[in-house]
PyMOL Python script that loads the backbone (N, CA, C, O; Angstrom):
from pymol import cmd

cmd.read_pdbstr("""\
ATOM      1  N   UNK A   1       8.142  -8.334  16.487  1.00  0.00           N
ATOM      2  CA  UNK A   1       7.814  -8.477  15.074  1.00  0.00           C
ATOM      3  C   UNK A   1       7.425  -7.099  14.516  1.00  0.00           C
ATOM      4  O   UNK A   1       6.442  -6.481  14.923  1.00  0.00           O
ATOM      5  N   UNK A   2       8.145  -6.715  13.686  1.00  0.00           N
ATOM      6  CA  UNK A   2       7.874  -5.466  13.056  1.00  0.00           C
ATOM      7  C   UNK A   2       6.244  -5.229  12.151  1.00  0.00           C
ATOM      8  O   UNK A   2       5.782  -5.961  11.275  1.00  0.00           O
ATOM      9  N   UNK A   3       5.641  -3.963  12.730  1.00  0.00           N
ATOM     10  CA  UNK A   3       4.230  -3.704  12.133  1.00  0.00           C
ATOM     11  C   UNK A   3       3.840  -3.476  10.604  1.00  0.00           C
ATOM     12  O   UNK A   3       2.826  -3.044  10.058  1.00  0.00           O
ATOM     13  N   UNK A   4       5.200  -3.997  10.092  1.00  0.00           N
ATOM     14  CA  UNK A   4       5.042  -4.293   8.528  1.00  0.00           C
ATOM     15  C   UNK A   4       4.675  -5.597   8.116  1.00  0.00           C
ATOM     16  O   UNK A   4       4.091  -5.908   7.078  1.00  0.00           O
ATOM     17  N   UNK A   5       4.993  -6.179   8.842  1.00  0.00           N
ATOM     18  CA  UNK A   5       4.637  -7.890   8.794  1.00  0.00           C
ATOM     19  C   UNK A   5       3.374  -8.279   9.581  1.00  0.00           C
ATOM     20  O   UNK A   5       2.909  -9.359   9.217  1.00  0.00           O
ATOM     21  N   UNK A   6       2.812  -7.759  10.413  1.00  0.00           N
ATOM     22  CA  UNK A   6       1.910  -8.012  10.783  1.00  0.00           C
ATOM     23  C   UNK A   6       0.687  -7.161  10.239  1.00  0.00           C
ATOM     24  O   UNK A   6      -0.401  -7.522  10.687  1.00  0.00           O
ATOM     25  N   UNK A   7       0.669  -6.031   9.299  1.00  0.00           N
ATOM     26  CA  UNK A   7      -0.183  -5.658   8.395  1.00  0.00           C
ATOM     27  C   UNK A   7      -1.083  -6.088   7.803  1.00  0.00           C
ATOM     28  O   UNK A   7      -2.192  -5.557   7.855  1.00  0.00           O
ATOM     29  N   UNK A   8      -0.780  -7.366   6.956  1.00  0.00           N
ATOM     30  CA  UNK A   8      -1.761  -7.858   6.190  1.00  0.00           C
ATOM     31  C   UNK A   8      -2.587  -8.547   6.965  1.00  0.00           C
ATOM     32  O   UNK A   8      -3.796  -8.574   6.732  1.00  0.00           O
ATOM     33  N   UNK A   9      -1.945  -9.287   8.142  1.00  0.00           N
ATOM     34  CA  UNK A   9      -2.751  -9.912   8.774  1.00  0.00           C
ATOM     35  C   UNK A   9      -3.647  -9.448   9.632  1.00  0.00           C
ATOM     36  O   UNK A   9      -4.640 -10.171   9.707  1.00  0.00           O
ATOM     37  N   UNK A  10      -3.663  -8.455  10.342  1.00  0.00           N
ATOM     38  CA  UNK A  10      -4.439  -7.272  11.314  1.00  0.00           C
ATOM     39  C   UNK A  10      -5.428  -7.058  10.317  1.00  0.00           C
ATOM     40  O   UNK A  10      -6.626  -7.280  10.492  1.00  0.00           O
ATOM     41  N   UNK A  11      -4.854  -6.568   9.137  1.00  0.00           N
ATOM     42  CA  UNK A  11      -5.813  -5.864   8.083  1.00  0.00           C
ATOM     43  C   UNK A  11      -6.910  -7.040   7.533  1.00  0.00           C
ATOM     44  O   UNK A  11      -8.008  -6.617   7.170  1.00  0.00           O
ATOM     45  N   UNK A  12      -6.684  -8.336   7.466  1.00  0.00           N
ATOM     46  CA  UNK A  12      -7.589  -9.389   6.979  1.00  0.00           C
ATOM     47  C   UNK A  12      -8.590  -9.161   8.140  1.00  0.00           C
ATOM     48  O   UNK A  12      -9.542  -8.492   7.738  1.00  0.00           O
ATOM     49  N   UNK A  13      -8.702  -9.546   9.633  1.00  0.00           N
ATOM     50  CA  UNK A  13      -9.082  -9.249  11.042  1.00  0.00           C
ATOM     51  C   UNK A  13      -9.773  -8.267  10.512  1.00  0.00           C
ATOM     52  O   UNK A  13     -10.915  -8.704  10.656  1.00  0.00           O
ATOM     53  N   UNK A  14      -9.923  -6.844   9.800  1.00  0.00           N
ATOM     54  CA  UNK A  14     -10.820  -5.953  10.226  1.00  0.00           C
ATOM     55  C   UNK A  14     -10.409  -4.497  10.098  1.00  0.00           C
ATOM     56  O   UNK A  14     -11.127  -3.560   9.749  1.00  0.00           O
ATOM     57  N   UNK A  15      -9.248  -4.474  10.412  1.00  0.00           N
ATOM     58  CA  UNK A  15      -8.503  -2.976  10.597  1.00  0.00           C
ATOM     59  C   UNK A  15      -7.317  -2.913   9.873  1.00  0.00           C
ATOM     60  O   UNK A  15      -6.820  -4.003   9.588  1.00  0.00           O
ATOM     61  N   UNK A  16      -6.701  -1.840   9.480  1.00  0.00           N
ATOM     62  CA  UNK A  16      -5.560  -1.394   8.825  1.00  0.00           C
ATOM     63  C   UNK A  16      -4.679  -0.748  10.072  1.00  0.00           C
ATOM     64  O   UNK A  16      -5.211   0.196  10.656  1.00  0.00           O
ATOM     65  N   UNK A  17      -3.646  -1.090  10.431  1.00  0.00           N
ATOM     66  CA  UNK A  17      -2.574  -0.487  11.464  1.00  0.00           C
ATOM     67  C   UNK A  17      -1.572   0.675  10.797  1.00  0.00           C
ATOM     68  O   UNK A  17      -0.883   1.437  11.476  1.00  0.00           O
ATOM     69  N   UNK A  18      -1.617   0.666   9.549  1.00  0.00           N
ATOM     70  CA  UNK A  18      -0.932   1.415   9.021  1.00  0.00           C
ATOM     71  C   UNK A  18      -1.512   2.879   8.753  1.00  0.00           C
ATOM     72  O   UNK A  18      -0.924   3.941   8.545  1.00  0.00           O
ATOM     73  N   UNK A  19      -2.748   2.595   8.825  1.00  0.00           N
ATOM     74  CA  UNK A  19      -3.237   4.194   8.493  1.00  0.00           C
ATOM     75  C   UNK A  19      -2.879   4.775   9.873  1.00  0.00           C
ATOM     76  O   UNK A  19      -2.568   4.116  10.866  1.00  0.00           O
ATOM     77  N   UNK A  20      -2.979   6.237   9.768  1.00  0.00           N
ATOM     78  CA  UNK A  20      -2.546   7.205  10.629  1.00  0.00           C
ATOM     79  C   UNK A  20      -3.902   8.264  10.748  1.00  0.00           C
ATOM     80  O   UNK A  20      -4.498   8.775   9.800  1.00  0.00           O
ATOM     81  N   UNK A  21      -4.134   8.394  11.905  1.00  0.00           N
ATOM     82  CA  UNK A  21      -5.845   8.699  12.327  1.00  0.00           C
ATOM     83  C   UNK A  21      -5.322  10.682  11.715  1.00  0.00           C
ATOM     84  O   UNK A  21      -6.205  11.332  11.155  1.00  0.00           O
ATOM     85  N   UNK A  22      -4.131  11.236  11.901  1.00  0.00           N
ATOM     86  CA  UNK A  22      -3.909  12.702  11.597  1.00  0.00           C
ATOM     87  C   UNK A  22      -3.953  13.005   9.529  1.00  0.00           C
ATOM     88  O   UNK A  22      -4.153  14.100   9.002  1.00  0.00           O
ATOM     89  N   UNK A  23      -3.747  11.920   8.920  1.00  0.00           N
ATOM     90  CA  UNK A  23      -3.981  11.761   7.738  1.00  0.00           C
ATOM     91  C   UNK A  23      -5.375  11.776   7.030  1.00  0.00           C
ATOM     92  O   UNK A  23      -5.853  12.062   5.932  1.00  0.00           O
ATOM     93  N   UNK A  24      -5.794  11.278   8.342  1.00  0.00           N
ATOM     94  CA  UNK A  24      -7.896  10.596   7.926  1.00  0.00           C
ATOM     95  C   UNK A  24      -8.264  11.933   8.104  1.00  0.00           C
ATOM     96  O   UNK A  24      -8.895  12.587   7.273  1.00  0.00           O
ATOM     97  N   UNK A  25      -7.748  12.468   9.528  1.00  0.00           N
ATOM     98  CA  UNK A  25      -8.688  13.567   9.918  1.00  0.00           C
ATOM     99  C   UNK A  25      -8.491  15.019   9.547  1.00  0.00           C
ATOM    100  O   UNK A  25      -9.341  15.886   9.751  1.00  0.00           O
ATOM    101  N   UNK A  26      -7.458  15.199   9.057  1.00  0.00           N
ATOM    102  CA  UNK A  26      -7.117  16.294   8.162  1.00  0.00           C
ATOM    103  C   UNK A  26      -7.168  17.308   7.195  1.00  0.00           C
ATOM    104  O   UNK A  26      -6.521  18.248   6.732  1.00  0.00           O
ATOM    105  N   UNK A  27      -8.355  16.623   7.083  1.00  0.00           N
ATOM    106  CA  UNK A  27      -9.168  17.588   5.920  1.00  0.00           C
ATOM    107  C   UNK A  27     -10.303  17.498   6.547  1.00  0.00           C
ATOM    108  O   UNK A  27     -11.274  17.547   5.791  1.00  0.00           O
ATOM    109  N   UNK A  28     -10.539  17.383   7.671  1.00  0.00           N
ATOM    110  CA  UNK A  28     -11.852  17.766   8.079  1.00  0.00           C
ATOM    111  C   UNK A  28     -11.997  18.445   9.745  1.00  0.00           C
ATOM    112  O   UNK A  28     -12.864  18.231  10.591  1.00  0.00           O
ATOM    113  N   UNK A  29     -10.873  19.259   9.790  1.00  0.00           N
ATOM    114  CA  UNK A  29     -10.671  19.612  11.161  1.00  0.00           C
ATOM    115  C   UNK A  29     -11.631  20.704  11.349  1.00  0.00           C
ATOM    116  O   UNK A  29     -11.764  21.224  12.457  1.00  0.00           O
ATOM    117  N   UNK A  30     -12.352  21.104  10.260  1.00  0.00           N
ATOM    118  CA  UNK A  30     -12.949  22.608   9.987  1.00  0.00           C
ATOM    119  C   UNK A  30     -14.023  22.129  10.756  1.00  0.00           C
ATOM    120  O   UNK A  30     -14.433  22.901  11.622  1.00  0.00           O
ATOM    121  N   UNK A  31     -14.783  20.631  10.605  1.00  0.00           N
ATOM    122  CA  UNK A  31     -16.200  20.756  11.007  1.00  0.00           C
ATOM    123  C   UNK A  31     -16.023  19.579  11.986  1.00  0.00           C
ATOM    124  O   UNK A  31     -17.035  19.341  12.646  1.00  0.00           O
ATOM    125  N   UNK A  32     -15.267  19.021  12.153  1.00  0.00           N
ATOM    126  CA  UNK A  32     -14.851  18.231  13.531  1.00  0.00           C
ATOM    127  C   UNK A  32     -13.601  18.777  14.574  1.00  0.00           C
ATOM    128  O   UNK A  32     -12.750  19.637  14.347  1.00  0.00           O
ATOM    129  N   UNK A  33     -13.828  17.905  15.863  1.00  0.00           N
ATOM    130  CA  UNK A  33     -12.658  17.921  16.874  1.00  0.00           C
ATOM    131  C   UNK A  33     -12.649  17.207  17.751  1.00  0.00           C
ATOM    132  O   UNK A  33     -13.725  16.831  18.217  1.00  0.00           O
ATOM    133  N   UNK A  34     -11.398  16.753  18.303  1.00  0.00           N
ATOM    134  CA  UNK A  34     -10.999  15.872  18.697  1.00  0.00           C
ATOM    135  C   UNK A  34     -11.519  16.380  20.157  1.00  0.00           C
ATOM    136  O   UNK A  34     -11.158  17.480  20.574  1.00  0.00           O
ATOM    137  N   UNK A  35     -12.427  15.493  20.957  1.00  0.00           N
ATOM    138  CA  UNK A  35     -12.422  15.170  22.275  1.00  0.00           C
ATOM    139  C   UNK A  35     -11.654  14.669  23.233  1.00  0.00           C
ATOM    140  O   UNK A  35     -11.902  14.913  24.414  1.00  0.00           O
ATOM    141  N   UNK A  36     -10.651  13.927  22.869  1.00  0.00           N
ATOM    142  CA  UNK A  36     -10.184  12.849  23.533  1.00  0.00           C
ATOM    143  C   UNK A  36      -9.450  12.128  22.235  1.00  0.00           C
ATOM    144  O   UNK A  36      -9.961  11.842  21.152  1.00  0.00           O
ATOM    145  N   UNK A  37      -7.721  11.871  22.809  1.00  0.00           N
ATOM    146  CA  UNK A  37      -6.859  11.391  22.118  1.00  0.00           C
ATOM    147  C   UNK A  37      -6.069  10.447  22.809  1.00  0.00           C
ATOM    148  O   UNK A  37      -5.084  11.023  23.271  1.00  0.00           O
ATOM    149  N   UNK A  38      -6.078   9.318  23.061  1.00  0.00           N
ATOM    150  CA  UNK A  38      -5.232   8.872  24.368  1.00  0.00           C
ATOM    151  C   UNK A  38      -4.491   7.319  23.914  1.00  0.00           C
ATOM    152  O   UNK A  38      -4.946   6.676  22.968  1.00  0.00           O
ATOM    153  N   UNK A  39      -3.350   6.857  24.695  1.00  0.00           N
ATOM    154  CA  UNK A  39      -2.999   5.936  23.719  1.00  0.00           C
ATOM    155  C   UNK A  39      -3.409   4.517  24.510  1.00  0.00           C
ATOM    156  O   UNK A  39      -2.838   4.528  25.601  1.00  0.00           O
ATOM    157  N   UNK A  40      -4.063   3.515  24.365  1.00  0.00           N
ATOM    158  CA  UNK A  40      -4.344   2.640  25.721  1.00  0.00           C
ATOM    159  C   UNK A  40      -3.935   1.053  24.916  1.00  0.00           C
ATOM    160  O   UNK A  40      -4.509   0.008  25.220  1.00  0.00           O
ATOM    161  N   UNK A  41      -2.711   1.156  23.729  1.00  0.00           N
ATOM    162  CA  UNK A  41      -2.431  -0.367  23.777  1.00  0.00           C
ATOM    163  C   UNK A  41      -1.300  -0.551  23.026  1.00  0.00           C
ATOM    164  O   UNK A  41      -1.432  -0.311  21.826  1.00  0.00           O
ATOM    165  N   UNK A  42      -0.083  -0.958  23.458  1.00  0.00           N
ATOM    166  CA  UNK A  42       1.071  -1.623  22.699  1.00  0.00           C
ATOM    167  C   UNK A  42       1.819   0.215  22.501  1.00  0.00           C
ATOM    168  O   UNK A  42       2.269   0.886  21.572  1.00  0.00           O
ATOM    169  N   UNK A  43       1.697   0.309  23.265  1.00  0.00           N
ATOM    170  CA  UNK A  43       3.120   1.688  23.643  1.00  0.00           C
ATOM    171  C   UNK A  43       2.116   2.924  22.987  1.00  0.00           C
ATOM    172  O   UNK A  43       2.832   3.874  22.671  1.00  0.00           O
ATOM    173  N   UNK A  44       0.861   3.149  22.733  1.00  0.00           N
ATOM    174  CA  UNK A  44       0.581   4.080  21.361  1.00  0.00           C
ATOM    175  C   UNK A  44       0.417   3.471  19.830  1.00  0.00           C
ATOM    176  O   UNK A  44       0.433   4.049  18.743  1.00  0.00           O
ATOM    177  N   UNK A  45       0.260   2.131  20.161  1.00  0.00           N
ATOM    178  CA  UNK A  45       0.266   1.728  18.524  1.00  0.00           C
ATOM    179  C   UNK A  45      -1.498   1.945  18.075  1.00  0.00           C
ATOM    180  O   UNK A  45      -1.977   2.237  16.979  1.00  0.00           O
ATOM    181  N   UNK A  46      -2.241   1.645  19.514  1.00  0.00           N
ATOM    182  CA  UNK A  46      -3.768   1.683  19.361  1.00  0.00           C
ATOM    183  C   UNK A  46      -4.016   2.465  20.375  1.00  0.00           C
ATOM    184  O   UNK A  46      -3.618   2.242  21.519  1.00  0.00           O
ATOM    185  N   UNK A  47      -4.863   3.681  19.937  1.00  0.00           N
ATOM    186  CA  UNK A  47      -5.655   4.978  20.974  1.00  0.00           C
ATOM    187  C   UNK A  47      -6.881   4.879  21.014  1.00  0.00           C
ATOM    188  O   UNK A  47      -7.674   4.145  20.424  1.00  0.00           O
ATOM    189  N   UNK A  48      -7.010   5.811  21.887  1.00  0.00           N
ATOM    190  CA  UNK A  48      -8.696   6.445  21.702  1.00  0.00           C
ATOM    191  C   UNK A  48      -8.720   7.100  21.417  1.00  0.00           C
ATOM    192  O   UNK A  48      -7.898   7.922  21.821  1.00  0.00           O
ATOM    193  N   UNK A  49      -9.929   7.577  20.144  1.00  0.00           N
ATOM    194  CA  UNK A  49     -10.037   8.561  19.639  1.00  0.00           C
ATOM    195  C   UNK A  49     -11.310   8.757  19.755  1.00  0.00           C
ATOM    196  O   UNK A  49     -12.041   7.792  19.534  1.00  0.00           O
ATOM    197  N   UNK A  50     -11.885   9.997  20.116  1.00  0.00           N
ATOM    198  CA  UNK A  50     -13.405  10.718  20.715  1.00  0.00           C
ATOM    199  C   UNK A  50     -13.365  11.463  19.827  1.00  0.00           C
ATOM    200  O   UNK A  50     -12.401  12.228  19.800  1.00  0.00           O
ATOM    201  N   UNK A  51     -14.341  11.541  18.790  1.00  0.00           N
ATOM    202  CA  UNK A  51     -14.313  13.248  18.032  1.00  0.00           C
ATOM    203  C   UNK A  51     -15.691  13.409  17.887  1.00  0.00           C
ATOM    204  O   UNK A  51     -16.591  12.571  17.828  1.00  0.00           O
ATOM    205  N   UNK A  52     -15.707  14.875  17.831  1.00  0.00           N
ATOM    206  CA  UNK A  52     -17.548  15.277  17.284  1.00  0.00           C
ATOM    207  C   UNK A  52     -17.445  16.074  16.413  1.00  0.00           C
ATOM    208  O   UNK A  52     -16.404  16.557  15.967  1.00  0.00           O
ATOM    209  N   UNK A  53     -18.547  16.282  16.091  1.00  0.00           N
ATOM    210  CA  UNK A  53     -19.032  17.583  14.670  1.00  0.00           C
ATOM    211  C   UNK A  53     -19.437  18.575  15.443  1.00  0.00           C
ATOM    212  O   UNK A  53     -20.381  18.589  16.233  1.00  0.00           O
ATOM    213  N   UNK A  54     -18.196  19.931  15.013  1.00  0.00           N
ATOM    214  CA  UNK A  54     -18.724  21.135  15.437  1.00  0.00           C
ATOM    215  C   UNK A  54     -19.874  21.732  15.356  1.00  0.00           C
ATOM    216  O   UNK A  54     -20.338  21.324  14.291  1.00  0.00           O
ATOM    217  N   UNK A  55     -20.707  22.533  15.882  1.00  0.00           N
ATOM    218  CA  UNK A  55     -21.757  23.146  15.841  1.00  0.00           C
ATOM    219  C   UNK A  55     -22.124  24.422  15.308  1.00  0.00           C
ATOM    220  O   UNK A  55     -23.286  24.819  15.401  1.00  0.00           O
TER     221      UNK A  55
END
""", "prot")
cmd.dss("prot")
cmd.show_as("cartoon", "prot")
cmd.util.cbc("prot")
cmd.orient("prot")
C-alpha cells in the first residue's frame, strides 16, 4: 500500500510519515547535530534519530 494512502491515517495515530527529518533539521544544523541516524523499520521508512545542542 503506497505511503500516500496510509498518511492520513498514521497522521490521525500521532505522527506525520511524510515529513522528512533533513527538512525539520535544516535550519538548525548551526546549533545542533546529529548523533546517531539509523534506519530500524519498514526498509528506512522509520529511523533513529539522536541529536544534541552544540556547545
Amino acid at each position: 500500500m503506497p505511503k500516500k494512502l496510509l498518511r492520513p491515517i498514521i497522521r490521525f495515530l500521532g505522527t506525520d510519515i511524510g515529513l522528512r527529518f533533513e527538512d525539520l533539521f535544516s535550519g538548525h544544523g548551526d546549533i545542533m547535530e546529529i548523533e546517531e541516524d539509523r534506519p530500524i523499520m519498514l526498509n528506512g521508512m522509520y529511523r533513529k534519530i539522536i541529536i544534541s545542542k552544540r556547545l
